[in-house]
N, C-alpha and C positions, 0 to 999 in steps of 0.2 A: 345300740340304736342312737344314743345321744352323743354318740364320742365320732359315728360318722357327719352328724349335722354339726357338729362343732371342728370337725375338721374341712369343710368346704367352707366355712365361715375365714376360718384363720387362710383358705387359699384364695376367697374373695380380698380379702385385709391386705394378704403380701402383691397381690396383684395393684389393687388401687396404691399401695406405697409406692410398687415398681412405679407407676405412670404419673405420681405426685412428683416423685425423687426426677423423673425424665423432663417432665415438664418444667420443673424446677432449675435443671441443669440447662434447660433452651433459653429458660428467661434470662438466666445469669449472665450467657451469651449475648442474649438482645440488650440486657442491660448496660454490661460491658461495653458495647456499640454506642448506644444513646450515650453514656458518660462520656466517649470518644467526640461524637457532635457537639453536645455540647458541656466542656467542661465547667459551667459554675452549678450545674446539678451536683 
C-alpha cells in the first residue's frame, strides 16, 4: 500500500526535475542570447 503511493510520488519528482532540467536548458539559451546583446552583463 505505502510503497505504491511512494512510488507515484518519486514519478511526480522525476517529472517536475524533467521540466526544471528543460526549462533550465531554454533559459541558458535565452541567456546565452542576452550575453550576445549585450556584452557588459
Amino acid at each position: 500500500m505505502g510503497g505504491s503511493s511512494r512510488h507515484s510520488a518519486a514519478i511526480v519528482t522525476y517529472t517536475l526535475l524533467f521540466k526544471l532540467a528543460h526549462e533550465h536548458s531554454v533559459r541558458i539559451d535565452s541567456t546565452a542570447e542576452e550575453a550576445r546583446l549585450f556584452p557588459a552583463n
